[in-house]
VOKOL-452728 format. One line per field, with one value per residue (C-alpha): x, y, z; chain; residue number from 0; residue in one letter. Coordinates in pm, 1 decimal. Each point is the difference from the previous one (the first is absolute). Layout:
BEGIN
xx	[X_...]
yy	[Y_...]
zz	[Z_...]
chain	[A_...]
n	[NUM_...]
res	[a_...]
END
This chain:
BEGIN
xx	[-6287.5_-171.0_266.3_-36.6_-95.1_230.9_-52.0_56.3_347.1_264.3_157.8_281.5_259.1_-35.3_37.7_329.1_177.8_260.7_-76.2_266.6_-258.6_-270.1_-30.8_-28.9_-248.0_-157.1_-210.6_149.5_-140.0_285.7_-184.6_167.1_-131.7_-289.5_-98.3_139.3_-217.3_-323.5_85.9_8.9_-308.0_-212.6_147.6_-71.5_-365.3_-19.0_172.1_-205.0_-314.8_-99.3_-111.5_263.4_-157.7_303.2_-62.9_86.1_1.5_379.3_100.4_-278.0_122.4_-211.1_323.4_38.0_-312.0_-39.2_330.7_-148.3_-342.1_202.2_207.7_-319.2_-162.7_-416.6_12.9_105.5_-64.0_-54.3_-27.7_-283.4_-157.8_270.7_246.0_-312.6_-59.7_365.6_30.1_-306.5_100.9_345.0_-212.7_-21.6_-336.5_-63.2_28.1_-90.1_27.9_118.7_-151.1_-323.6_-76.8_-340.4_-21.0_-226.6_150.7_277.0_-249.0_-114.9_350.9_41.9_-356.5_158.5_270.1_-223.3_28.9_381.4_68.7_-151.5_-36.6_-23.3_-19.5_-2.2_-257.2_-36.7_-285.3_-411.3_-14.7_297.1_-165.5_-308.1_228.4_151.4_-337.5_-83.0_323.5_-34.1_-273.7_294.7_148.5_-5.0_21.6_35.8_209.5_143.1_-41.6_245.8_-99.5_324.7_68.9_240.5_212.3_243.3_138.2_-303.2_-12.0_-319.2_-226.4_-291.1_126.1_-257.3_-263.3_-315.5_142.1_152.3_-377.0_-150.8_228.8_-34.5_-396.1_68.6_149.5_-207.7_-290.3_208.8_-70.1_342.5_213.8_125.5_166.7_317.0_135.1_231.9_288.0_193.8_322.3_232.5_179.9_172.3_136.3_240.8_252.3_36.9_360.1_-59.3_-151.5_-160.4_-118.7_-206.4_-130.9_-137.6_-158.1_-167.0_-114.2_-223.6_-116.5_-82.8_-209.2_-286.7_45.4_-136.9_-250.0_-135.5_51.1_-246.8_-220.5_-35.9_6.4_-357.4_-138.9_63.8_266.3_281.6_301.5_146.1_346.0_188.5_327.0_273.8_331.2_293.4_354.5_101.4_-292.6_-58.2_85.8_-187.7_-326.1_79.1_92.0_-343.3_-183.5_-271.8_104.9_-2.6_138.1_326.1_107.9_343.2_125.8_335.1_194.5_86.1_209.8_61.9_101.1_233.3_-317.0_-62.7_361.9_-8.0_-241.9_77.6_-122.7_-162.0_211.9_-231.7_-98.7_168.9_252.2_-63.6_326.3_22.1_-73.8_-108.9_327.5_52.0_258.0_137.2_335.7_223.1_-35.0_184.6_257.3_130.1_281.9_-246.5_-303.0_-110.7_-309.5_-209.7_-304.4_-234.2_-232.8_-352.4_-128.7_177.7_-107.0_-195.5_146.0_-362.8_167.8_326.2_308.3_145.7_271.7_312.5_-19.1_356.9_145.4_-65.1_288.3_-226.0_-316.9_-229.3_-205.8_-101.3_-181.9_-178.3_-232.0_340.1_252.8_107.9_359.2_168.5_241.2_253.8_193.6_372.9_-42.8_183.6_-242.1_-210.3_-114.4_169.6_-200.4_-146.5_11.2_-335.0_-160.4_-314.8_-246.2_-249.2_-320.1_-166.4_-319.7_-43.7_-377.6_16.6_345.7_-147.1_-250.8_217.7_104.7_-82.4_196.4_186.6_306.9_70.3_371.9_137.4_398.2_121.7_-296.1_-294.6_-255.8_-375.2_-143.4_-323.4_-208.8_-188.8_-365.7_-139.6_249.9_-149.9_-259.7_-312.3_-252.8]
yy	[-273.2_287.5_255.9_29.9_336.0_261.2_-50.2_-397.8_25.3_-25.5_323.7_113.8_4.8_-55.4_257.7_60.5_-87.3_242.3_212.0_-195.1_-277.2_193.0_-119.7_247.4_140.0_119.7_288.6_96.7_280.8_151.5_-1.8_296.2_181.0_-156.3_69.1_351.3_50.0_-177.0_260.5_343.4_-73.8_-119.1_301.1_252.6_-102.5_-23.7_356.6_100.5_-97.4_-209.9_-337.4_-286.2_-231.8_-98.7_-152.0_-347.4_-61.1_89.9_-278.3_-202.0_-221.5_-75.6_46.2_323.5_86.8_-94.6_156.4_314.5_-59.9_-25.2_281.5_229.3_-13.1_-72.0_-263.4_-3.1_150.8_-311.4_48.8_-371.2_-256.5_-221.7_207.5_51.6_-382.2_-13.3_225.4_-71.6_-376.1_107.4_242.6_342.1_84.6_365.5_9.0_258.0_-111.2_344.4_-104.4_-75.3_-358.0_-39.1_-433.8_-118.7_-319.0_262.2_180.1_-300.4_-117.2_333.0_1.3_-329.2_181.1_156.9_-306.3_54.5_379.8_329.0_47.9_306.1_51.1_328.8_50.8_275.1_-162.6_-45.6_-309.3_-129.0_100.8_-214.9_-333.5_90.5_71.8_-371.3_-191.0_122.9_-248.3_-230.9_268.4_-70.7_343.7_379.0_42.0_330.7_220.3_290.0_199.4_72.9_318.3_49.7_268.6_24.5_-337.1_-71.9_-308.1_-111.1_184.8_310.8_328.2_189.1_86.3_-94.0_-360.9_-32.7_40.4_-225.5_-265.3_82.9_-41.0_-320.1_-113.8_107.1_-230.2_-299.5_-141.6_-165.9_226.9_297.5_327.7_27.8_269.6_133.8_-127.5_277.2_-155.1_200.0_-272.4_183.0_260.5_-263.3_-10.3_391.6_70.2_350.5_41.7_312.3_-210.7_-259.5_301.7_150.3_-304.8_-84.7_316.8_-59.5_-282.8_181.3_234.8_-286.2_-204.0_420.1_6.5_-385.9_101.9_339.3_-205.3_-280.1_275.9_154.6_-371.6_14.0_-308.0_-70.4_-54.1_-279.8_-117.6_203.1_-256.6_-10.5_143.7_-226.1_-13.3_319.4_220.9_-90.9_324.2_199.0_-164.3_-48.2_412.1_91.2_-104.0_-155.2_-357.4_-249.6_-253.3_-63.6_-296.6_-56.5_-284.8_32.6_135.2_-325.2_-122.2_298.9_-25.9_132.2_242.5_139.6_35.1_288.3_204.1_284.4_62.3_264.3_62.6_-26.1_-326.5_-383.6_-167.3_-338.3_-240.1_-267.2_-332.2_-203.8_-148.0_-283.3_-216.6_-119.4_-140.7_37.8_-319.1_124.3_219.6_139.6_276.6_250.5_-103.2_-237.4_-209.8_-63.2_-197.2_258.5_63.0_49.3_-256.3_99.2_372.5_280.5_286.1_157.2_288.3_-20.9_-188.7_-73.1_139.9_-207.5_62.7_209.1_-51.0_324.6_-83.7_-312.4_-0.8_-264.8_-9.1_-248.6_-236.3_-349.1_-250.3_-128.2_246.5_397.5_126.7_226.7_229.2_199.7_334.7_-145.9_-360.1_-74.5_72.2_-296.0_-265.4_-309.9_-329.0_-140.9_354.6_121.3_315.7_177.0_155.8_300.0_-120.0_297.1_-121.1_-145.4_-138.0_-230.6_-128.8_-115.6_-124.1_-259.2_-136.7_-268.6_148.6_218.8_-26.5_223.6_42.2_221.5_16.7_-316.7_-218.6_-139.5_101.7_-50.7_-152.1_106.9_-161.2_245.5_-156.6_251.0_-37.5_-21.4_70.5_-136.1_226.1]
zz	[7194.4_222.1_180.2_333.4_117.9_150.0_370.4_-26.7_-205.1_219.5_144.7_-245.6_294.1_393.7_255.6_198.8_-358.3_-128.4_-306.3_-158.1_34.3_-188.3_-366.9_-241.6_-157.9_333.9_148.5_291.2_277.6_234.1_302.8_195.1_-313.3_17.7_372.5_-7.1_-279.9_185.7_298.5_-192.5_-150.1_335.6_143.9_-256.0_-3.9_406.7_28.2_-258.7_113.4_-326.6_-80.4_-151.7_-249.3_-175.4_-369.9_6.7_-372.4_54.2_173.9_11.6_323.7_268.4_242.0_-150.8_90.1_369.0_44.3_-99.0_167.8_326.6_-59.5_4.6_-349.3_33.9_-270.5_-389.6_-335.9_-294.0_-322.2_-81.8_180.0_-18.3_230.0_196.2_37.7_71.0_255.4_177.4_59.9_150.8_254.2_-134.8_129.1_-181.6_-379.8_-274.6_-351.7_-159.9_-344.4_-190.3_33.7_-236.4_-68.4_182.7_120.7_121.0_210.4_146.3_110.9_180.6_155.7_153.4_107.1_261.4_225.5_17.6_-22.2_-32.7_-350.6_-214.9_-407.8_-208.3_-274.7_-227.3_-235.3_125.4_-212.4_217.2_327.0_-97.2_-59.0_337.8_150.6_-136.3_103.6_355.7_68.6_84.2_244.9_342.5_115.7_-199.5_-309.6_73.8_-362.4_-78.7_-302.0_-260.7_-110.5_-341.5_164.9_-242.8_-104.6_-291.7_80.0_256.6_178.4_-81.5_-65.7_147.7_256.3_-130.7_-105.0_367.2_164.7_-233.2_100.7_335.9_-61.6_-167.0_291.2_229.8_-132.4_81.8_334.3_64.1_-171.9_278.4_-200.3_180.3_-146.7_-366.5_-178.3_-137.2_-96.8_-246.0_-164.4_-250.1_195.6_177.6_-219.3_-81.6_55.7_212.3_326.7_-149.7_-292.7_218.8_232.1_-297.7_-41.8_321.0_-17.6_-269.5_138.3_318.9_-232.0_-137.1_402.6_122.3_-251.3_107.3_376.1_-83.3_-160.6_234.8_329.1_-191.5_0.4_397.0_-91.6_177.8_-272.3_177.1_-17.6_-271.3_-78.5_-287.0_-25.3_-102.5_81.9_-247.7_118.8_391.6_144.3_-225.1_81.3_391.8_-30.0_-192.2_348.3_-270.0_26.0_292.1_-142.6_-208.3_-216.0_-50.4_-132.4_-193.3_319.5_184.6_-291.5_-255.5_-339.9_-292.4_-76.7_350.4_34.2_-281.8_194.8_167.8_373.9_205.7_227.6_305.1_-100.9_148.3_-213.6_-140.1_-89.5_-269.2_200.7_-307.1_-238.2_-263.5_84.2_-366.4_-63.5_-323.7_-198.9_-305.3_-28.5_-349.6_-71.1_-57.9_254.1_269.0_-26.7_338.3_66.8_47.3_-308.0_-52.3_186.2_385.1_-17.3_-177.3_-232.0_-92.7_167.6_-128.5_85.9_321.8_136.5_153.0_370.5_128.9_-343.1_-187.3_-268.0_-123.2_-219.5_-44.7_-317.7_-312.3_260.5_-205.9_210.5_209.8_-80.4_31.2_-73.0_196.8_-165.1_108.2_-138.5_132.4_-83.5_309.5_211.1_-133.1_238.6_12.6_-96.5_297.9_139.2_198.4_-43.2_161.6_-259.5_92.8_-177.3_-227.6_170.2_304.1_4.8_-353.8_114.9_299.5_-186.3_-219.9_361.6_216.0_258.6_164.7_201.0_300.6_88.0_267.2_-64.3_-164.0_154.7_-122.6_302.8_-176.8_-323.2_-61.8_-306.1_-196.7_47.5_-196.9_-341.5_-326.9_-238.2_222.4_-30.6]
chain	[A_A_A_A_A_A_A_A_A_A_A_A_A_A_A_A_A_A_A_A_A_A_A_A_A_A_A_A_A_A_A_A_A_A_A_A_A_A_A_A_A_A_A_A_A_A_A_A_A_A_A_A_A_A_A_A_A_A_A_A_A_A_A_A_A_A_A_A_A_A_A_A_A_A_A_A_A_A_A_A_A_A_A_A_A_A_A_A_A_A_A_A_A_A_A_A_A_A_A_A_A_A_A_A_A_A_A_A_A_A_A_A_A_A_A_A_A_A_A_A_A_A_A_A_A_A_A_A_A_A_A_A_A_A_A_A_A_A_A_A_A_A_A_A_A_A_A_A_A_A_A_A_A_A_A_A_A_A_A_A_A_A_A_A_A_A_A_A_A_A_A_A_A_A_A_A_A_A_A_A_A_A_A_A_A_A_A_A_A_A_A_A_A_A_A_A_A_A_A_A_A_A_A_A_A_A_A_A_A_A_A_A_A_A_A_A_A_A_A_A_A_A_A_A_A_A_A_A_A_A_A_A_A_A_A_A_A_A_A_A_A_A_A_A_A_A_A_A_A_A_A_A_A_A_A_A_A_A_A_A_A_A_A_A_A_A_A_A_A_A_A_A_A_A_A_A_A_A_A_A_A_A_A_A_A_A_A_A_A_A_A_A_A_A_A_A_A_A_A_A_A_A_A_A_A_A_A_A_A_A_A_A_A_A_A_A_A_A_A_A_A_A_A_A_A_A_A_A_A_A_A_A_A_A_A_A_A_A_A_A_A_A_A_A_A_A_A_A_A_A_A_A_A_A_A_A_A_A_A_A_A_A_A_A_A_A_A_A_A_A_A_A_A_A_A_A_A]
n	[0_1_2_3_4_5_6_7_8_9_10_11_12_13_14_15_16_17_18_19_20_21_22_23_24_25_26_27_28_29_30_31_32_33_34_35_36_37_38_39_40_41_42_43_44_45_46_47_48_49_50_51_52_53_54_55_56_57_58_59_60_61_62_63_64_65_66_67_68_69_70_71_72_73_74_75_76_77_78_79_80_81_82_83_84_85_86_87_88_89_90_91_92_93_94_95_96_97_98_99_100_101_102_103_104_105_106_107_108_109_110_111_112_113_114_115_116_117_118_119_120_121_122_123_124_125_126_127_128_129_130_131_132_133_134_135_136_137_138_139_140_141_142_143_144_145_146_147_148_149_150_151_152_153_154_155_156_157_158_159_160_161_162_163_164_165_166_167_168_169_170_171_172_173_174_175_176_177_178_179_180_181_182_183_184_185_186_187_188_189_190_191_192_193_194_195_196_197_198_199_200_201_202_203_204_205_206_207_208_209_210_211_212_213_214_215_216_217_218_219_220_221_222_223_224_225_226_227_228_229_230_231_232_233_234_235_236_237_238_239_240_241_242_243_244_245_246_247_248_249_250_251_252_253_254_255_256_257_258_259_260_261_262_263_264_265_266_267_268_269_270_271_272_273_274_275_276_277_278_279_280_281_282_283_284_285_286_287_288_289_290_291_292_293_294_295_296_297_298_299_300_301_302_303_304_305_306_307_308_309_310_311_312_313_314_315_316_317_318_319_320_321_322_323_324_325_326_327_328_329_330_331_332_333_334_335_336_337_338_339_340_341_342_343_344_345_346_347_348_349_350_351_352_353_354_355_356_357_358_359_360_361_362_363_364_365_366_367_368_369_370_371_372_373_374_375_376]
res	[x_x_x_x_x_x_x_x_x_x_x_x_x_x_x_x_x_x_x_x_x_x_x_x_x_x_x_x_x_x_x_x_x_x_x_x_x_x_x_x_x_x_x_x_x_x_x_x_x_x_x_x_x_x_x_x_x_x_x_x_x_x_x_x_x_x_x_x_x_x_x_x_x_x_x_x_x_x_x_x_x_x_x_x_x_x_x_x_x_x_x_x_x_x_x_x_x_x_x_x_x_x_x_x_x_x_x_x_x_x_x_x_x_x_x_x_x_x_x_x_x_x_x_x_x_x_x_x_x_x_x_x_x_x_x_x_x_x_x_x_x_x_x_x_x_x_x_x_x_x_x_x_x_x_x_x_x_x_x_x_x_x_x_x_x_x_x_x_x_x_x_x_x_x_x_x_x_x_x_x_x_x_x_x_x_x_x_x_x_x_x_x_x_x_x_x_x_x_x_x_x_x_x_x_x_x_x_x_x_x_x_x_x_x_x_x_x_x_x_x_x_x_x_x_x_x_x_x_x_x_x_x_x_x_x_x_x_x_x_x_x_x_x_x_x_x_x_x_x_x_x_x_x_x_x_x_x_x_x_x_x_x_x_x_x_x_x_x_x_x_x_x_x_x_x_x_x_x_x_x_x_x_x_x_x_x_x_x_x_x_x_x_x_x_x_x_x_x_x_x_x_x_x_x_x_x_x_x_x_x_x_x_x_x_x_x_x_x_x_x_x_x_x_x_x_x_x_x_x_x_x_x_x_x_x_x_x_x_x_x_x_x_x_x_x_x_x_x_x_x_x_x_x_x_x_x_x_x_x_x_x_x_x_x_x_x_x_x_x_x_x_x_x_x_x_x_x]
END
C-alpha cells in the first residue's frame, strides 16, 4: 500500500478550531510572532538599503515564502533542486540554490526551472561548470552563476583569487550560463555566542570577498551581486557596505540555539514563533513522559527548552518519547497536560513535518503543508 503524499493527507485540524482542538504532537507558529518577525526583517533590509533573499530551507513552505516575497524579499535562498522545484510551482519566480549541485540529471531539472523562475546555482569546481554548461541546453533562458568562496566555514567554495577567475573563465565560455555575482556565506560563524565573536568572523570573510573584488576590478569585471549573511551575522555584513544581499533564514521562527546568542545592540530583535505542541502521556513520581521524541523535532543542536517553564527540563527523548524532569517534583505536568517545546533547531524540525499550524491567541488561523519536507534531493 503506497502513502499518499503530504499535500493530499488531510489537514491535521481545520481553521477557526480552538487549540484545544489541535492534536498533539504538532508544530505550531504564533503568528503575531511570526508577522512581527516578517516586519523587522523587510524593514531592516529596506532601511538598510540591502537585498532580502530569505533561505527557505527553514521552513520550506510555499506560503511561507510568498508571504515573505510580498513583504519585500526579491525571491528565496534553497539549499537543492527539490525546494527549487517546490517553490517554483507555488510562484516564486527568483531562486538561488546556495549550494553545489554537480548530477547531471540535477542540472537538468534546474535548467528547466528557467521556464518558471529566475534561476541561479553556486559552483566552486571547473569540472562542475562544464556539466552545468551541458545541462543548460534544456534552459529556456540564462542560468545565472555565482562563484563560492570558503570564507571561513571550510566547507564549499575556493579560497583564493586565482581559483575565483578561473571559475569565472569557466563560466564565461558557457553561452547560457550569466555570472551573477559571489556567495560568501559564513556558516559557521552563526552560531558564535558573542556579537564580537561573529564580527571577527565576517571580517575575515570580508578579507578573501576584497581580494576577489581586486582581482576581478583588474579584469575590468563587474563583481556582481555579493549575497550571504544569515540570521546570527546579518548586521555585520549589511554594516561592511561589501554585500548587497543578505540571507537570513532562521529569524522568522527562531530556535533554542539562536536564543543563546547574544545581540548587537543596534540590531532588530527576532521572537520565538516556532513551538511543539506535546502533551504528557505518562506521568511517574519522579518524571513525566510526553509524545515528543525523535521523530517530531531535532536535538542535533541540543535539547529543547520548555517554552515559559524555566523550572522544567526535557531530556532522554526515544523515537515517540522525551521526559521532562523537574527539581520540585511538584511542578511536574499533569498527564494529559500540554506543553510548548522550543526546538534546538528549527530547519530539520520543520523538516520531519507535513505541516505547520498558524495560531494567533487560542485560534487556529492557517495550516500550511510543508511542500518542500523531506529527503528529496
Amino acid at each position: 500500500m503506497t502513502h499518499p503524499s503530504a499535500i493530499e493527507r488531510p489537514a491535521p485540524v481545520a481553521i477557526g478550531a480552538s487549540l484545544a482542538e489541535v492534536e498533539t504532537p504538532a508544530l505550531l507558529v504564533d503568528l503575531d510572532a511570526f508577522d512581527r518577525n516578517l516586519t523587522a526583517m523587510a524593514r531592516y533590509a529596506r532601511e538598510g538599503g540591502i537585498r532580502l533573499r530569505p533561505h527557505g530551507k527553514t521552513h520550506k513552505c510555499v506560503s511561507v515564502a510568498r508571504l515573505q516575497v510580498e513583504s519585500g524579499a526579491i525571491g528565496l535562498c534553497c539549499q537543492k533542486p527539490a525546494e527549487a522545484e517546490a517553490f517554483a510551482a507555488g510562484g516564486i519566480k527568483d531562486l538561488l540554490v546556495t549550494n553545489e549541485v554537480v548530477a547531471p540529471a540535477k542540472l537538468r531539472r534546474l535548467a528547466r526551472l528557467t521556464a518558471q523562475a529566475r534561476i541561479g546555482i553556486c559552483v566552486d569546481n571547473r569540472d562542475a561548470v562544464e556539466a552545468l554548461k551541458s545541462a543548460s541546453a534544456e534552459a529556456s533562458g540564462p542560468i545565472d552563476v555565482y562563484l563560492e568562496l570558503d570564507v571561513g566555514a571550510a566547507r564549499c567554495g575556493v579560497d583564493n583569487a586565482a581559483d575565483a577567475l578561473r571559475l569565472l573563465d569557466a563560466v564565461s565560455a558557457g553561452d547560457r550560463l550569466r555570472f551573477a555575482g559571489i556567495q560568501a556565506y559564513q556558516g559557521g560563524a552563526q552560531h558564535l555566542r558573542q556579537p564580537a565573536e561573529r564580527r571577527a568572523a565576517i571580517d575575515v570573510a570580508l578579507r578573501l570577498l576584497a581580494a576577489v573584488f581586486e582581482a576581478l576590478k583588474a579584469r575590468g569585471v563587474d563583481p556582481g551581486v555579493i549575497t550571504g549573511g544569515g540570521t546570527g551575522t546579518f548586521p555585520f555584513e549589511t554594516s561592511s557596505g561589501a554585500y548587497d544581499e543578505i540571507q537570513p533564514g532562521s529569524y522568522v521562527f527562531m530556535d533554542r540555539d539562536y536564543g543563546d546568542n547574544l545581540w548587537p545592540q543596534d540590531a532588530p530583535r527576532f521572537e520565538q514563533s516556532l513551538f511543539l505542541l506535546t502533551g504528557v502521556m505518562s506521568r511517574r513520581a519522579r518524571w513525566a513522559v510526553v509524545d515528543a521524541g525523535h521523530k517530531t523535532h531535532s536535538i542535533d543542536s541540543g535539547m529543547p527548552v520548555v517554552a515559559g517553564r524555566a523550572d522544567l527540563a526535557y531530556d532522554n527523548p526515544s523515537d515517540e518519547h522525551g521526559i521532562i524532569r523537574a527539581a520540585d517534583l511538584d511542578a511536574l505536568p499533569r498527564l494529559g497536560e500540554r506543553l510548548r517545546l522550543v526546538p534546538g533547531h528549527c530547519d530539520p524540525t520543520v523538516n520531519l513535518w507535513d505541516w505547520i499550524i498558524g495560531i494567533r491567541g487560542d485560534r487556529v488561523e492557517a495550516v500550511w503543508p510543508i511542500e518542500a519536507r523531506g529527503g528529496s534531493s
